[in-house]
ROVO-510344 format. One record per residue: y, x, z of N, C-alpha, C, O in turn. Coordinates in steps of 0.001 Angstrom, whole numbers, plus 500000, padded with zeros to 6 digits. Atoms other than C-alpha are relative to their C-alpha. Example, Ala and Ser with C-alpha at 12.3 -4.5 7.8 and 13.67 -1.06 7.14 Angstrom:
<nodes>
498810500890500000495500512300507800501200500900500000501181501936500665 498810499180499940498940513670507140501090499230500730502198499739500899 
</nodes>
This chain:
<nodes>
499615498758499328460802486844446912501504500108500127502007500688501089 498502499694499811464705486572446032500139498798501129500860499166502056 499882500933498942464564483387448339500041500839501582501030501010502294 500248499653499363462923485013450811501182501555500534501398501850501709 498956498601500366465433488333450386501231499526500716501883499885501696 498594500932499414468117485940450760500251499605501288501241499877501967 499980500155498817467342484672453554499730500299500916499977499455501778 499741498622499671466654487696455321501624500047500057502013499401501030 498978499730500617469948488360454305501070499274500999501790499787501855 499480500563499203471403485709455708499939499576501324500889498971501822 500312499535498744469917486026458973500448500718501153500703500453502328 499780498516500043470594489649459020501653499594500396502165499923501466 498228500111499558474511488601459120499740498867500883500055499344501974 499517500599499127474367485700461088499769500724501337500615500655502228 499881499609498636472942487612463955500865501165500421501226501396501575 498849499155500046475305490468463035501585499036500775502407499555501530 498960500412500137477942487919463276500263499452501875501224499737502589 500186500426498343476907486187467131500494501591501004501266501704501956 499866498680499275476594490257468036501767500141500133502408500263501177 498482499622499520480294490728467537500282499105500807500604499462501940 499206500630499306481337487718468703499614499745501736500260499148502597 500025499580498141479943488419472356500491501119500566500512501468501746 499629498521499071481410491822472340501464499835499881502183500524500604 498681500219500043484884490323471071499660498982501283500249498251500486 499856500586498928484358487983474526500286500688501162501059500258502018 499904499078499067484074490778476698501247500186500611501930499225500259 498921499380499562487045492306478469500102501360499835501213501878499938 499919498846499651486122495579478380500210500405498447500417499573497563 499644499235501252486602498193475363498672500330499528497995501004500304 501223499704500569483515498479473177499910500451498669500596499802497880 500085499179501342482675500701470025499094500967499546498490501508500472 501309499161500311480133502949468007500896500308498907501745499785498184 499598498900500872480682505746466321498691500705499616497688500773500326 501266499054500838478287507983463702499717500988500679500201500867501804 500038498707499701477242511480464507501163500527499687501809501252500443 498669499202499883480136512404462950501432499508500310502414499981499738 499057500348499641482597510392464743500825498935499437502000498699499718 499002501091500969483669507620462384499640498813500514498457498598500779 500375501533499306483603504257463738499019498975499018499190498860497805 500893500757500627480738501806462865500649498627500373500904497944499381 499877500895499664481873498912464916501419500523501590501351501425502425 499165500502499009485135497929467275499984498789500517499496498035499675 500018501255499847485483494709469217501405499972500308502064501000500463 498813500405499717488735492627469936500902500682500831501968501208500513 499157499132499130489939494113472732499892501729499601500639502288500404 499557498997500420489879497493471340501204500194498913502080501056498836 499203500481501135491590496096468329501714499414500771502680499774500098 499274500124499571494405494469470962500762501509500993501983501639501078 499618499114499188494650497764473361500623501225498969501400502064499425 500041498499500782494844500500470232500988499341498952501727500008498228 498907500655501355496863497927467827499501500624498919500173501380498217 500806499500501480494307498760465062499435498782499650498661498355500507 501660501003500626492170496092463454498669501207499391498560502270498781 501342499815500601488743496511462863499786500904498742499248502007498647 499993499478501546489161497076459060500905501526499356501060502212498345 498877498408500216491579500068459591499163500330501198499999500469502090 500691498835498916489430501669462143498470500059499403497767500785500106 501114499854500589486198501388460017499916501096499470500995501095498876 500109499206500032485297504734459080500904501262500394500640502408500030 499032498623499345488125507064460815499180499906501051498191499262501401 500704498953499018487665509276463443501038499687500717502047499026500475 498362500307499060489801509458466411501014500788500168501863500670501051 499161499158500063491600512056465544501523498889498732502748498774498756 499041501169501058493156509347462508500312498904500575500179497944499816 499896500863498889494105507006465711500710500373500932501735499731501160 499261500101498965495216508436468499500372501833500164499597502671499703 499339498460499393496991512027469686499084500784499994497992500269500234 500924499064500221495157515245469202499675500341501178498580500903501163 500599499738498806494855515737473004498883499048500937498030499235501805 500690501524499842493601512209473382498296500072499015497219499718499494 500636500452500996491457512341470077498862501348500273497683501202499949 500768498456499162489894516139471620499019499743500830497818500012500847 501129500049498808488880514973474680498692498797499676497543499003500068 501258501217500209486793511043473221499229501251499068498175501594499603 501001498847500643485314514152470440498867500578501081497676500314501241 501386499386498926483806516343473330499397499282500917498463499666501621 501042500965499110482767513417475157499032499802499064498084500556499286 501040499930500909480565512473472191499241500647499892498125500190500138 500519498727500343479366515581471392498807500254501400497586500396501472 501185499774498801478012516023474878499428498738500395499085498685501576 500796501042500039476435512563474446498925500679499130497874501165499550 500893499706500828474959513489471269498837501565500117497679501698499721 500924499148499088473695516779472926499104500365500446498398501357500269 500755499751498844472016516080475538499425498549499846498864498201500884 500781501020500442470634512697473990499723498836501260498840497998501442 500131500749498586471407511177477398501808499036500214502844499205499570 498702501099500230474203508116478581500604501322501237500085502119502019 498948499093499356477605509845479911500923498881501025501330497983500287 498990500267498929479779508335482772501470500703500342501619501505501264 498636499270499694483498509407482673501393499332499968501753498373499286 498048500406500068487548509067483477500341500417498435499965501406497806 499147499690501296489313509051480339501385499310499919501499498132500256 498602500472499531493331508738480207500435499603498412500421500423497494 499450499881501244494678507134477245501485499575500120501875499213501230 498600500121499523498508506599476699500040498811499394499603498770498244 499457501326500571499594502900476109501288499760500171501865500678500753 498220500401500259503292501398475740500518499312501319501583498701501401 499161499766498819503518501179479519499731500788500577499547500593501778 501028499153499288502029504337480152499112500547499875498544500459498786 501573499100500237499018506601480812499045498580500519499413497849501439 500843500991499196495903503980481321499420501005500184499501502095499618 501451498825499527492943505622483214498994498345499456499348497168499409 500965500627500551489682504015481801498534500463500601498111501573500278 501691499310499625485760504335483637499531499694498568500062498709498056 500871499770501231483550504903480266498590500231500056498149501286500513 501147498964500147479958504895479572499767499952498640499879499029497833 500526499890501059478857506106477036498581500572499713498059501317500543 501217499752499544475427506513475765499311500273498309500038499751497464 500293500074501090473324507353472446498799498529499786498101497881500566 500557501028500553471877504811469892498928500571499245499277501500498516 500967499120500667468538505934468448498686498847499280498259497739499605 500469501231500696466462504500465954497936500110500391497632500451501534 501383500577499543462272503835466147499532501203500320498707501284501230 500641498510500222461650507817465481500610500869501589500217501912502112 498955498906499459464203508979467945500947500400499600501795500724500431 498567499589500471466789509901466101500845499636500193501065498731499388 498744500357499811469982509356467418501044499853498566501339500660497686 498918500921501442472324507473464684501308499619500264502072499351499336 498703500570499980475393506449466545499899500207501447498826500271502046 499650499932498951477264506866469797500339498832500590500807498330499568 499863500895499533477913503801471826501051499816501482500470500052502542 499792499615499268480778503567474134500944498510500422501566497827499607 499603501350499775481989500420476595500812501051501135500483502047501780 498762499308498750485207501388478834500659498605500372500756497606499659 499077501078499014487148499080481289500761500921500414500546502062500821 498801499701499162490595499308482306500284500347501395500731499312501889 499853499825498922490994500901485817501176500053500791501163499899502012 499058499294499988494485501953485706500717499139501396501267499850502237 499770500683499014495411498555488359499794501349501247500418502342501623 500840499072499321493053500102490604500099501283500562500130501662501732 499517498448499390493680503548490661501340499870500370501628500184501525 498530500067499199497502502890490965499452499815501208499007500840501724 500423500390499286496366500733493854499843501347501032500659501885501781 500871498784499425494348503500495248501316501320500599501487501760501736 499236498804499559496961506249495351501219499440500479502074500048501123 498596500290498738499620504035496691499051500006501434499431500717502364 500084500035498515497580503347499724499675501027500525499683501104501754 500119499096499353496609506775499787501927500916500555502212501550501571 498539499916499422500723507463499896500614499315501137501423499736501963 499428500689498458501208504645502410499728500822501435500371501176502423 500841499495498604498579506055504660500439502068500501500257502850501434 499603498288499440500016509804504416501736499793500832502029500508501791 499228500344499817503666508025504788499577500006501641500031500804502460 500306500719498687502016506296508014499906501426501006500472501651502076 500587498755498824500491509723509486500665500958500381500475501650501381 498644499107499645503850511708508929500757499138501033501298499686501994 498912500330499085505756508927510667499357499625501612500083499376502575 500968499877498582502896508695513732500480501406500598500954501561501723 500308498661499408502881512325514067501462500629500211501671501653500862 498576499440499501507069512496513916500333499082501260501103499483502134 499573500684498321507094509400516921499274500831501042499754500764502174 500045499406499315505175511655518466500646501320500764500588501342501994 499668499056500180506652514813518470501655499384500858502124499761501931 498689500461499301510086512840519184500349499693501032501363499889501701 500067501149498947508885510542521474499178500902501235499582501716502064 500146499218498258506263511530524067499782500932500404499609501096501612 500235498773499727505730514826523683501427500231500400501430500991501369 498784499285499548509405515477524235500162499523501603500518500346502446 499774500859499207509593513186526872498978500571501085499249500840502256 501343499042498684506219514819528750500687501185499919500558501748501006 499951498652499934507666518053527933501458500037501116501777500869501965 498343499594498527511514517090530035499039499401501540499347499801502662 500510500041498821508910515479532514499548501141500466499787501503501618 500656498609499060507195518613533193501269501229500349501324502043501271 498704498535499565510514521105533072500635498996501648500919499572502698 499433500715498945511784518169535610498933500274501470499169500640502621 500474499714498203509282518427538303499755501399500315499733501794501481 499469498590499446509325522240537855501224500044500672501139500414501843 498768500184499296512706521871538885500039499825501074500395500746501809 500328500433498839511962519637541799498829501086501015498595501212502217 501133498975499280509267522229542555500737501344500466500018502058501164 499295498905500070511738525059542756501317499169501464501833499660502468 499179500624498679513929522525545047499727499802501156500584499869502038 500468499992498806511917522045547631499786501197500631499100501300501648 499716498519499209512551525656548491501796499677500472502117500187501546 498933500107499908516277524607548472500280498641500840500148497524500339 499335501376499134517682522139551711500755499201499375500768497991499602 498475500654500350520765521330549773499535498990498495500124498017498023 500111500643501767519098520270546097499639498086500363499237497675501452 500353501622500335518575516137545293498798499728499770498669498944498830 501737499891500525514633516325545046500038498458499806500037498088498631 500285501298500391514413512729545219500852499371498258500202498571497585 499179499936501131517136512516541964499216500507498779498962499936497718 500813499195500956515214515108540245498510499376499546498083499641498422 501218500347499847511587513138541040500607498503498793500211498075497708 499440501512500888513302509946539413500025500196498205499387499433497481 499947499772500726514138511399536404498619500646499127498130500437498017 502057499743500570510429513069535956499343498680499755498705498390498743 501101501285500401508957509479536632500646499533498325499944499600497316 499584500368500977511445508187533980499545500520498285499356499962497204 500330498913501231510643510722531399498001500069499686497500500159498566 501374500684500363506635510049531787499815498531500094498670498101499956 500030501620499844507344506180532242500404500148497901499490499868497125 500248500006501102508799506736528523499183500938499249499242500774498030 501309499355500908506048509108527209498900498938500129497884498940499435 501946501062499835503222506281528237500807499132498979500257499441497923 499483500862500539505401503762526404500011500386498272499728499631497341 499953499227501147505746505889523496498398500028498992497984499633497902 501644499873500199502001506808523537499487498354499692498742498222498720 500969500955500603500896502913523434500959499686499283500321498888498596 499648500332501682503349502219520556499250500614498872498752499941497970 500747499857500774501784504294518729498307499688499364497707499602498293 501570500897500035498250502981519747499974498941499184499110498606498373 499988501479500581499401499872518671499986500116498582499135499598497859 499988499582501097500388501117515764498681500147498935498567499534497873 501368499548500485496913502515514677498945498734500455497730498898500568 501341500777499502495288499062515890500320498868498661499464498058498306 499826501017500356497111497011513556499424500160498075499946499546497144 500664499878500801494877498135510738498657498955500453498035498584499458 500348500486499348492693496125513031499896498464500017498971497654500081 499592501658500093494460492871512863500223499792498710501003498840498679 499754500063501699494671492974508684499970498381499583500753497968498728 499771501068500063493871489356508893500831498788500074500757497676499552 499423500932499029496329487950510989501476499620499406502142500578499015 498565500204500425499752486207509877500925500582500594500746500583501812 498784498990499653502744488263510513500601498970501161500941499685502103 499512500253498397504080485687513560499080500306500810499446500649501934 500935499590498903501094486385515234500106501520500749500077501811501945 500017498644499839501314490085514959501629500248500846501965500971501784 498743499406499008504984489886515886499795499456501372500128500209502288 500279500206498609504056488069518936499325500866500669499808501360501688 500451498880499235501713490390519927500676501261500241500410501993501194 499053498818500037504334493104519129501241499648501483501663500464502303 498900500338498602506973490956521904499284499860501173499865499914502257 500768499830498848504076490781524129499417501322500699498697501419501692 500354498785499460503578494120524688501587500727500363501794501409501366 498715499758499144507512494756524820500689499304501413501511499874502131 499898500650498779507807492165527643499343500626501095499760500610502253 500723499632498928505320493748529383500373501792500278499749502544501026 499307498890499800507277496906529223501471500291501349501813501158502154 499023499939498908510209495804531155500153498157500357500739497219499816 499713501788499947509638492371532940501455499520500422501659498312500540 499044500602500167513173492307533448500967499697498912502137499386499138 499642500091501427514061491997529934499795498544499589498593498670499356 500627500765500582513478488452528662499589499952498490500524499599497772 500115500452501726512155488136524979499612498967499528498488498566499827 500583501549500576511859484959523214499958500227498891500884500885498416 499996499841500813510408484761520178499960498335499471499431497388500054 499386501631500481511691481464517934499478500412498381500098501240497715 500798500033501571509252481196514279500404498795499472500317497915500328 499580500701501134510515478857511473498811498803499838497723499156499381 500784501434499700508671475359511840499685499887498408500362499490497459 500707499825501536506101476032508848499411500881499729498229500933499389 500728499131500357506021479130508412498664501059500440498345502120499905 501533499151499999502519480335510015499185499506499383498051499965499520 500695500212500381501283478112507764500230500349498108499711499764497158 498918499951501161503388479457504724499645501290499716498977501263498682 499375498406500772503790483582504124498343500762501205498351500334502359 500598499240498934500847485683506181500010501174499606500730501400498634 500050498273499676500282489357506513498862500368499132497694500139499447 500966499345500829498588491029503573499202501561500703499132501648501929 500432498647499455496927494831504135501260500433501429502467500198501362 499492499734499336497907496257507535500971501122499874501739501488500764 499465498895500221499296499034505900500881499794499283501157500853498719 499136500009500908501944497692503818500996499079499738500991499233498516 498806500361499830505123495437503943500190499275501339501177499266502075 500103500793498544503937493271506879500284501308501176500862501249502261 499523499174498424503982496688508871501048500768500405501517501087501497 498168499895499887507185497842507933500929499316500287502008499678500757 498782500976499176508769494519508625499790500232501834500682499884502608 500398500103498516506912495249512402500280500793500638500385500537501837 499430498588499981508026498827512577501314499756500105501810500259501113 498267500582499619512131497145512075499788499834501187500093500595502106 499997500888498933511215494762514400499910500771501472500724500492502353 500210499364499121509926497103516945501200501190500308501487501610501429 499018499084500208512411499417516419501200499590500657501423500328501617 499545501099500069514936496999516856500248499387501785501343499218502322 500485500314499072513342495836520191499948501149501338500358500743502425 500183498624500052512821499164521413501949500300500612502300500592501756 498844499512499579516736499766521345500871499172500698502051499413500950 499166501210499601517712496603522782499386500087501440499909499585502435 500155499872498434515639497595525767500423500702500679500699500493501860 499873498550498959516378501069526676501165500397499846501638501188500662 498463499705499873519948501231525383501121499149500364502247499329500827 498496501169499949521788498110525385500228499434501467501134498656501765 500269500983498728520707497113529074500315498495500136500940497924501030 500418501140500086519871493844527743499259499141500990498264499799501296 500729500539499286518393491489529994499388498364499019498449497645499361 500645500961500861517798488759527252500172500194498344501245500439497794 500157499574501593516855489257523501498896498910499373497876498462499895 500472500870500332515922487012521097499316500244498244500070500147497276 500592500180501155513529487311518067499631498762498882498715498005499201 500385501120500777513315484781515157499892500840498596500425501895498252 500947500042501316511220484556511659500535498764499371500553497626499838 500121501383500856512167482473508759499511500207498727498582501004498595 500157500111501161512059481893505181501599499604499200502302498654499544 498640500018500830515177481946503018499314499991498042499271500956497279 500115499453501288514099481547499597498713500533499738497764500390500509 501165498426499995511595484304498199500080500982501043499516502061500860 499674498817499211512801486187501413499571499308501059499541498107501329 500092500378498258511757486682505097500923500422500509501529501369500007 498666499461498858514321487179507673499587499862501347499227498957502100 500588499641498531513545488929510531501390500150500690502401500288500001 498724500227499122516251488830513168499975499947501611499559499058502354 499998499744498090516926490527517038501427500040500429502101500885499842 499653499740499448519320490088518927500136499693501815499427498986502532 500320499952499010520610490867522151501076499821501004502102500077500375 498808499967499164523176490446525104500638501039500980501513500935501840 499312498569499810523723493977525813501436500636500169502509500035500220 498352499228500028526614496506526015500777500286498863502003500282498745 499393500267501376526861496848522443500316501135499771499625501962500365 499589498658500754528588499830520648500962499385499221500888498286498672 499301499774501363531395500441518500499822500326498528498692500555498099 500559499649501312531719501148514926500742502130499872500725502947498952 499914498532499800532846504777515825498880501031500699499069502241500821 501264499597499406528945505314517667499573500653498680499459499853497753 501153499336500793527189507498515364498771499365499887498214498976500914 501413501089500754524072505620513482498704501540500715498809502728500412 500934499356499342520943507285515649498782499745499114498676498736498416 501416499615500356517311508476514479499740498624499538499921498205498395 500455501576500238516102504795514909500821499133499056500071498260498619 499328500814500528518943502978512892499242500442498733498521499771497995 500075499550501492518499505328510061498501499402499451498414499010498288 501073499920499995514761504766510426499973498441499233499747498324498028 500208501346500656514758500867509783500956500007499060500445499172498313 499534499471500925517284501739507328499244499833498880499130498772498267 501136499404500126514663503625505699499055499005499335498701498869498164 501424500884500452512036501170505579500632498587499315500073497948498424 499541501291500845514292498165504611500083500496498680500098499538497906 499491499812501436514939499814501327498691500493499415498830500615498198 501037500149500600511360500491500548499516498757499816498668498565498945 500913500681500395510454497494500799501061498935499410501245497771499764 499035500968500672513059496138498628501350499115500879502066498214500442 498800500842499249515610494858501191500813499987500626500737501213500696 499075499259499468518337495322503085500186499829501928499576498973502568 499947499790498551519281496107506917501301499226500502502132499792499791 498978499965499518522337494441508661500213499966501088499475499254501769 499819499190498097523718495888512245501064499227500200501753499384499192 498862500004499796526566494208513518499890500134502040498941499713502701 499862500012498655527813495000517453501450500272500049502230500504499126 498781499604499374530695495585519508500056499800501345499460498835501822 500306499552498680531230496790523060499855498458500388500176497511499669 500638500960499401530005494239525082499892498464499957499975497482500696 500622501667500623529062491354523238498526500251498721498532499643497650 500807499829500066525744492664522251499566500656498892500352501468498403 500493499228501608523717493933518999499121498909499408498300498201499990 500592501341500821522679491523515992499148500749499228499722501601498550 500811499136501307520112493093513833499377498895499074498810497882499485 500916501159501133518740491132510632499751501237498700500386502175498218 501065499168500669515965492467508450499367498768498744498370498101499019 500260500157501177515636490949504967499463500343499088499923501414498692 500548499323500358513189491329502684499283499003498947498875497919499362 500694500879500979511615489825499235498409499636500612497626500473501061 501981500377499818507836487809499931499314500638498771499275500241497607 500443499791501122505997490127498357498909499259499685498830498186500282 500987500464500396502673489302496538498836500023501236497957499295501696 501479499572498319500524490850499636500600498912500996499631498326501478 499544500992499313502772488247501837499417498306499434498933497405500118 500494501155500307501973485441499476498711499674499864498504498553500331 501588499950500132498290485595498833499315500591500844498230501097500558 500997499437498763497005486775501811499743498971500780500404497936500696 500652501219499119494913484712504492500511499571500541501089500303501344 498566500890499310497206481628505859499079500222501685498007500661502100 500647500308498361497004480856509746499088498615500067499221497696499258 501012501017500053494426478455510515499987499545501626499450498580502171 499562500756498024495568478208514595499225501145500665499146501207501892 
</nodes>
């Protein structure tokens, strides 16, 4: 019988012993606690995330562990486990040494042959990636819908709104022999020629959630192919870095690839309608960890006494979110250089290469 006892015994722990060591494999956070909150069992990664061992978290509570606002809320989660004798699903925020983590949790009761619940049981994974994640792109995407809804407002609504005061005008002239109606009609077309222009930038804009796949020369091509076809007396050439479509591509449409496309356009944009450029030249490279985007043009140019306009400030703006810097150089009539620098981020490097 002591044989037999024994080896029982030794059984009894070895399969004790396999049990931990699949829950120390895990990734996630796993642990049981009594009815009254004292820990029965931790695994590794609780032991690495809480900087406790095992043997110092064996009968405390979590109030003898972690912050009383922290150690409050895992209590009434329990409690309304033990309750309602049913598994719980919840956010729980704990503070670690870079921070608040957020954690999904279930938790659930442990009950023995009778029913009786004996211990709480609770497995949590790290979310905190994730949710960051999450609320940046919900910031990108509010970023995106303020700066849609200010090109509008700037762009063709202002622009429909001097078209329509303009052909009132003209409408009021054709009572008058002496007025310029044809002058006045010019300036209306002009003023809805840039509201349509306006209007499909922004289309474009909202498509290139669309193209999420596509390597960033592609997208800028399609971006110079729709400015060419804006003013065919403009030439644009676009000149890409022998490699790189097979090198850096375009991660989420919503996030450094479309701010470098937003410069670019920007960029493009002022080299048509201000500089009276007739040739402009776009090139893509690689410098390093950096892309370098780069327009220029053979325009009229500007001084350094021109006041920096809406649009400068704008790519401005976006170069310094995304870590990088803007440089303008011009002078009266020897054209405008723009270069747009910018670290490869992670969404640039690991995103889907070109394949042709």
């Amino acid at each position: 019988m002591d044989a037999s006892g024994g080896d029982f015994g030794e059984r009894f722990r070895a399969s004790e012993q396999r049990l931990q060591d699949i829950l120390d494999s895990t990734p996630a956070v796993v642990y049981i606690k009594d009815p009254e909150g004292r820990y029965l069992l931790v695994n590794r990664r609780y032991e690495e995330l809480h900087h406790v061992s095992r043997v110092e978290a064996m009968g405390k509570t979590d109030h003898e562990i972690f912050p009383k606002e922290v150690a409050d809320e895992f209590h009434a989660n329990d409690e309304l486990v033990l309750g309602s004798g049913r598994p719980l699903e919840l956010e729980e925020s704990v503070p670690q040494e870079d921070g608040l983590h957020t954690f999904n949790s279930l938790r659930f009761p442990l009950g023995d042959a009778d029913g009786t619940t004996y211990a709480v049981c609770g497995i949590s994974t790290d979310n905190t990636a994730r949710k960051q994640a999450e609320e940046t792109l919900l910031d990108v995407r509010e970023v995106e819908r303020k700066r849609m809804a200010r090109d509008l407002h700037d762009g063709a609504l202002q622009d429909l709104a001097y078209g329509l005061m303009e052909m009132e005008v003209t409408r009021l002239h054709l009572e008058d022999k002496d007025a310029d109606v044809p002058a006045s009609l010019g300036r209306a077309g002009d003023a809805f020629r840039h509201a349509t222009e306006n209007l499909r930038a922004v289309v474009h804009d909202m498509r290139l959630g669309e193209e999420k796949n596509r390597p960033l020369p592609r997208l800028v091509g399609s971006l110079v192919e729709r400015m060419r076809g804006m003013d065919p007396r403009c030439t644009i050439r676009l000149d890409v870095q022998e490699g790189f479509s097979s090198g850096p591509a375009v991660g989420p449409a919503i996030g450094a690839d479309t701010e470098v496309l937003h410069v670019i356009g920007e960029a493009l944009t002022n080299a048509r309608r201000h500089s009276g450029a007739r040739n402009v030249r776009v090139s893509l490279r690689v410098e390093g960890d950096h892309i370098v985007a780069e327009v220029s043009d053979n325009g009229r140019g500007f001084g350094s006494e021109t006041e920096a306009g809406v649009g400068l400030a704008s790519m401005r703006e976006r170069a310094l979110r995304l870590g990088g810097d803007l440089a303008v150089e011009s002078k009266p009539g020897e054209g405008t250089w723009v270069r747009l620098r910018v670290p490869m981020s992670e969404a640039l490097r690991d995103a889907p290469q070109d394949t042709g």
